[in-house]
C-alpha positions in Angstrom: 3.8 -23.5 -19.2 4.7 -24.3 -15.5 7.3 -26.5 -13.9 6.4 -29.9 -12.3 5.8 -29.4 -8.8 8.8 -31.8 -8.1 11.5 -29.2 -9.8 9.6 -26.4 -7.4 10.8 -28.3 -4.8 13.7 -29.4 -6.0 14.3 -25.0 -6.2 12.8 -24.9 -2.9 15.7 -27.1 -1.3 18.2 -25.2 -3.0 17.7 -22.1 -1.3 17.1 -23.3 2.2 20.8 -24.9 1.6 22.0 -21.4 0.4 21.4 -21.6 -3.1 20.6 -18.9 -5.6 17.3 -19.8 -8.2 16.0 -17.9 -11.2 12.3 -18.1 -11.3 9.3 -16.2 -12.8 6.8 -13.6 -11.5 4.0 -11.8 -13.3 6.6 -8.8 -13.5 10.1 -9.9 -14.3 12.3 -12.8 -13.8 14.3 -13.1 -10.2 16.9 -14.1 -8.5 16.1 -15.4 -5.3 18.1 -16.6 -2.1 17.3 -17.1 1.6 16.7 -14.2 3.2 18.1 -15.2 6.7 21.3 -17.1 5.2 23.7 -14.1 5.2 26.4 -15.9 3.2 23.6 -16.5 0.8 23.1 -12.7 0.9 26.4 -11.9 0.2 26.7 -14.3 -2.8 24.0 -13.1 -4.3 25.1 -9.3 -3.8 27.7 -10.3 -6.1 25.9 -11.8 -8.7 24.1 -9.3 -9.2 27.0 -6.8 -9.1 25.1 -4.9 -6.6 26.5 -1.7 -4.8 27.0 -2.2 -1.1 24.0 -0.5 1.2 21.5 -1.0 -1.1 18.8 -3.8 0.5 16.5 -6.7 -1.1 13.3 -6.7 -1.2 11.5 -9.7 0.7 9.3 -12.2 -1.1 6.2 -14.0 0.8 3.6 -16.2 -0.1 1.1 -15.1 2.5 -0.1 -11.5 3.5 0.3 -12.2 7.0 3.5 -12.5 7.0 4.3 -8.8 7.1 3.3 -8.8 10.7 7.0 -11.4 11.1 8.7 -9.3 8.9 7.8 -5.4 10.1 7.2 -3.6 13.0 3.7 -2.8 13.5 2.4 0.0 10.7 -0.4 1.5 10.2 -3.7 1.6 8.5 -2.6 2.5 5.1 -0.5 -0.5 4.5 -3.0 -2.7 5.3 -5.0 -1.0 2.5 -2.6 -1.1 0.0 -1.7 -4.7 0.5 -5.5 -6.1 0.9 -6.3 -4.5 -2.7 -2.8 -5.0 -4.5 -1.6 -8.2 -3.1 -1.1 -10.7 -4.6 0.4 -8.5 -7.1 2.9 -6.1 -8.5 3.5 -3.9 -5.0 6.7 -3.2 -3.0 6.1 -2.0 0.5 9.1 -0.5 2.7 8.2 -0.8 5.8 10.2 -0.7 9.3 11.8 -4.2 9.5 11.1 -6.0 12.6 14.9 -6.4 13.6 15.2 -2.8 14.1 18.0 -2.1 11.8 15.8 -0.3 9.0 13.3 -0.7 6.8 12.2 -3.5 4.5 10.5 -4.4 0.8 8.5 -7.0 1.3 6.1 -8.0 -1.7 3.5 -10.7 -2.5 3.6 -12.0 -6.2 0.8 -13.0 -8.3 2.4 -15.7 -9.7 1.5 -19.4 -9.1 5.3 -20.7 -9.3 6.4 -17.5 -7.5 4.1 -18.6 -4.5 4.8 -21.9 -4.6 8.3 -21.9 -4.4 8.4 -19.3 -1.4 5.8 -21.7 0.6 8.3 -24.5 -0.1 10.6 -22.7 1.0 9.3 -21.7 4.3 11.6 -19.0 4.3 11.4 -15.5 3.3 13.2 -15.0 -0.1 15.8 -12.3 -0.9 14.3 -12.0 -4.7 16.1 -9.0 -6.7 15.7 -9.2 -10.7 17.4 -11.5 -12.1 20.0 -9.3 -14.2 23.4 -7.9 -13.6 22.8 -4.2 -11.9 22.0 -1.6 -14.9 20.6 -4.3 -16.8 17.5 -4.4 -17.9 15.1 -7.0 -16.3 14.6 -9.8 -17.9 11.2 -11.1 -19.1 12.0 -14.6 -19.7 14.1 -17.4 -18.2 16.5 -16.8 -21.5 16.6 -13.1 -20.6 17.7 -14.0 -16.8 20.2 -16.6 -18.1 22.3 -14.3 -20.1 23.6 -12.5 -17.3 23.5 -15.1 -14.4 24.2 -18.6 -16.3 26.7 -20.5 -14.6 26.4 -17.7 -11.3 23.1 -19.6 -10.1 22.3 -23.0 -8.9 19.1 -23.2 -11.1 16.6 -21.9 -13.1 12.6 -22.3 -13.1 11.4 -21.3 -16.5 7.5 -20.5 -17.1 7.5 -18.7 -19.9 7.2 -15.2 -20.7 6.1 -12.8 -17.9 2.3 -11.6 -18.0 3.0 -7.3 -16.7 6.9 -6.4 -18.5 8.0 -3.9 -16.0 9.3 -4.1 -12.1 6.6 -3.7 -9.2 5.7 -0.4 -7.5 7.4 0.7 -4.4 5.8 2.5 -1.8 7.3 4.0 1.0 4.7 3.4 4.0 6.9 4.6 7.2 5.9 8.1 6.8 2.6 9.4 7.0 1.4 10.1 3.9 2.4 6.9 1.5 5.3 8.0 -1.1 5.8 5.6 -4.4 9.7 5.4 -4.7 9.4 3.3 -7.9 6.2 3.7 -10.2 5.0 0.9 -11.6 1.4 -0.6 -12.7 0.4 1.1 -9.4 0.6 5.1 -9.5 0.9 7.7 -6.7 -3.0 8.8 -7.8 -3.9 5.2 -7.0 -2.1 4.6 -3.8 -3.2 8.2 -2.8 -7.0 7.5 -3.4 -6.7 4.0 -1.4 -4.8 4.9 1.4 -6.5 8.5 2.2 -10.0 6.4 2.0 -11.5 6.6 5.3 -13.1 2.4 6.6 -15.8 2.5 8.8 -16.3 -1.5 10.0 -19.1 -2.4 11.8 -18.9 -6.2 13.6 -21.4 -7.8 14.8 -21.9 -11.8 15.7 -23.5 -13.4 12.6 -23.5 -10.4 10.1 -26.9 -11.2 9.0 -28.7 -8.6 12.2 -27.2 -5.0 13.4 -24.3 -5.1 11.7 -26.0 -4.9 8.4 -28.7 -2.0 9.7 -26.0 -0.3 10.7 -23.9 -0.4 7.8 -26.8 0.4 5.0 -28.1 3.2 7.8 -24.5 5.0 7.7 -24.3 4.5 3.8 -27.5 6.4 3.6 -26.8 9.1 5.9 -23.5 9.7 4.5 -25.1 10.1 0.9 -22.9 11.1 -1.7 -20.4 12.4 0.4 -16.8 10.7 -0.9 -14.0 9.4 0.6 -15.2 7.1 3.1 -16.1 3.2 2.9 -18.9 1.7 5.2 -18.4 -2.3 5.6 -19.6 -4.7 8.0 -18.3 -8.3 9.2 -18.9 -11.0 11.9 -17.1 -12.8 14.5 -19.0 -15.9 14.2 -19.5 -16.3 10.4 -18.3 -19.4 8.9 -20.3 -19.3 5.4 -21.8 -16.3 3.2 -25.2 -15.8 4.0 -28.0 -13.2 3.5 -28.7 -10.7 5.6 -32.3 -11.9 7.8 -35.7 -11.5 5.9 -36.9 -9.5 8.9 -33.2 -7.0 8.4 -33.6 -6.6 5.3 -37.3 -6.1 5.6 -36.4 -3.5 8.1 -34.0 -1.8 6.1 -36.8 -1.4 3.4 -39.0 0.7 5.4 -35.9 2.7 5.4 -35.9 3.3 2.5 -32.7 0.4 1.7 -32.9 -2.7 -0.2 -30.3 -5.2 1.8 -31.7 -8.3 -0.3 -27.8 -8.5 -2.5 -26.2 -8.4 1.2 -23.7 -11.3 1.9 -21.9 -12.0 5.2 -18.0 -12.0 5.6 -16.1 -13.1 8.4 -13.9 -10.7 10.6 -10.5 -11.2 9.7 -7.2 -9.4 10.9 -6.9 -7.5 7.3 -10.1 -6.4 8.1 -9.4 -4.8 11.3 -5.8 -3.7 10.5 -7.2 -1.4 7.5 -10.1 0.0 9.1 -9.8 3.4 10.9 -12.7 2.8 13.0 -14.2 0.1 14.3 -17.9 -0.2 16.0 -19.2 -3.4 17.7 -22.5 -4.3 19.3 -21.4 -5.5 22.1 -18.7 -5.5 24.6 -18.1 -9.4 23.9 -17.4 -8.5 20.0 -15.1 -5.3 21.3 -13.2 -8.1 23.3 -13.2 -10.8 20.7 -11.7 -7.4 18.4 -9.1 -6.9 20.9 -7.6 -10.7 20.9 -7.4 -10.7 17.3 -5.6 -7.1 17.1 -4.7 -5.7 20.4 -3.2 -2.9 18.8 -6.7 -1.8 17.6 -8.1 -0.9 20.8 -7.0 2.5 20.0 -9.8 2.5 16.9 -12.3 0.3 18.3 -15.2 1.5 20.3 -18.9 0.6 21.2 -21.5 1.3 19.2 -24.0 2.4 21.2 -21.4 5.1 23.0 -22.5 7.4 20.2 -25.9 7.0 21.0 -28.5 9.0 23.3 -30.7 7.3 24.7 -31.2 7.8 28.5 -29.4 5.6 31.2 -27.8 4.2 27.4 -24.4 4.5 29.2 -25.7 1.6 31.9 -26.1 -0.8 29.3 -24.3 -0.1 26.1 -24.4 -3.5 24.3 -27.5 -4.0 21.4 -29.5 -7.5 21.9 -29.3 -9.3 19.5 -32.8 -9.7 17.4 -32.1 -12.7 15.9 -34.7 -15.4 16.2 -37.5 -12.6 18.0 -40.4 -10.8 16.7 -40.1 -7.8 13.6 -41.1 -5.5 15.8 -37.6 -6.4 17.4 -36.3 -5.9 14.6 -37.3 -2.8 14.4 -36.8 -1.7 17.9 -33.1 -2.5 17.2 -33.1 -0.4 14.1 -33.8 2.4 15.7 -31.7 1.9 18.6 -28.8 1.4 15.8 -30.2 4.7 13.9 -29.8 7.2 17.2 -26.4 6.4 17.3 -25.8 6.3 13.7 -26.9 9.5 13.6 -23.7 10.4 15.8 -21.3 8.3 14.0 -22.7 10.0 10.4 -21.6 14.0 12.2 -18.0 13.0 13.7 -16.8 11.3 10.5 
């Protein structure tokens, strides 16, 4: 049971002109107002019967938008917010005005979503119950408290999880949860302490791949560290080339369930270390997230090979013989081999 998209928007208007709306997410009902409107703020602090000092958390319909809400953070949030959102995670995080810190979360609720893209604001969105109260799991529940103290109410039935999202305090090094959840300590621990190796390439069909299944292998069974792999210029998911993952099988690795991804900014935000083949894909790294530079290196700066620090980019094989394949293979291994005893 969802509302018309009409009364979404219809909500939507009522908060950028200040109003307060009752409306579902997949944990509990809330109460939501814009959170740039400070009169709008204030009003609802006193719905709610809130204590003074104590914040909102943020509402947004897009993961990106924690880069216009925080100050840059690092890795681990990134983590927790590519596997969790959308979904029932808080993070507090330094807010990009300098005064603090910030909750921001990313519902997985269609209505939820909807009304904070319509609203093209981030939304103030507490539970929608007096403070003390329990939160409510219907638009009934919410109303019993805040009838007649809101503007209006978007009612889609029952909530899908029961209980308020997780909050995790990411400004300190090691990720605390303040408020458990559906998401525990144990699981933010095991994601967030998980070391990402990314390799990036052009197509991620060539050296990226070899690379990736050639660290996999050389790793073994040792735990705690995830090997992916991604491209700058991929548009659609494709295999990896017959003559990779022909390569890759004289290794000893069967590449043939391999599909492409593109390189995204999530990607390179949550990845602790970063490996191109090239100095052009180090540079194309750089303009999507300067503030990787830190994590990003060369490949082939790992490897051995003599006068390898003249030339450190890896041609590309696509298009040539096997036996350029397999040339490149090997030229990937040797540094591999480097990568594989400093991680």
């Amino acid at each position: 049971m969802y509302p018309e998209f009409d009364k979404i928007a219809r909500c939507a208007q009522a908060i950028d002109q200040g109003g307060l709306v009752v409306f579902p997410t997949e944990t509990v009902y809330g109460v939501g107002a814009d959170y740039s409107n400070p009169k709008a703020l204030q009003r609802l602090q006193e719905v709610k019967k809130r204590p003074d000092g104590k914040p909102f958390s943020v509402l947004v319909w897009q993961k990106e938008a924690i880069d216009f809400l925080a100050e840059p953070v690092g890795t681990a949030v990134y983590k927790l917010i590519d596997e969790f959102w959308p979904g029932p995670l808080t993070v507090v995080v330094p807010s990009k005005d300098g005064t603090g810190t910030i909750g921001i979360r990313m519902p997985n609720h269609t209505v939820a979503l909807s009304l904070a893209r319509e609203a093209r604001c981030p939304i103030a969105a507490p539970s929608a119950n007096f403070h003390g109260n329990r939160p409510p799991k219907t638009c009934q529940e919410a109303l019993r408290d805040l009838d007649g103290l809101v503007d209006i109410a978007l009612d889609a039935g029952p909530v899908s999880v029961g209980e308020e999202s997780s909050v995790v305090d990411v400004t300190q090094p090691l990720p605390k949860v303040l408020r458990e959840g559906p998401i525990t300590q144990k699981d933010v621990d095991a994601l967030t302490k998980e070391k990402i190796v990314l390799f990036v390439c052009t197509g991620n069909s060539c050296r990226s791949v070899m690379a990736e299944y050639l660290l996999r292998k050389m790793l073994d069974k040792r735990t705690g560290i995830k090997v992916l792999s991604a491209g700058t210029g991929v548009l659609f998911n494709t295999e990896a080339s017959s003559e990779t993952v022909e390569a890759l099988r004289k290794e000893g690795m069967d590449a043939s369930e391999h599909r492409s991804q593109p390189l995204t900014r999530t990607l390179l935000k949550k990845a602790d270390l970063i490996l191109t083949m090239s100095q052009g894909h180090r540079q194309q790294v750089l303009e999507k997230v300067p503030s990787a530079g830190s994590r990003t290196y060369l490949l082939r700066e790992f490897g051995n090979t003599p006068g390898s620090r003249l030339n450190l980019d890896i041609p590309d094989p696509i298009g040539r013989s096997p036996e350029v394949y397999q040339e490149c293979l090997l030229t990937i291994k040797e540094s591999i081999k480097r990568v594989a005893e400093l991680i």
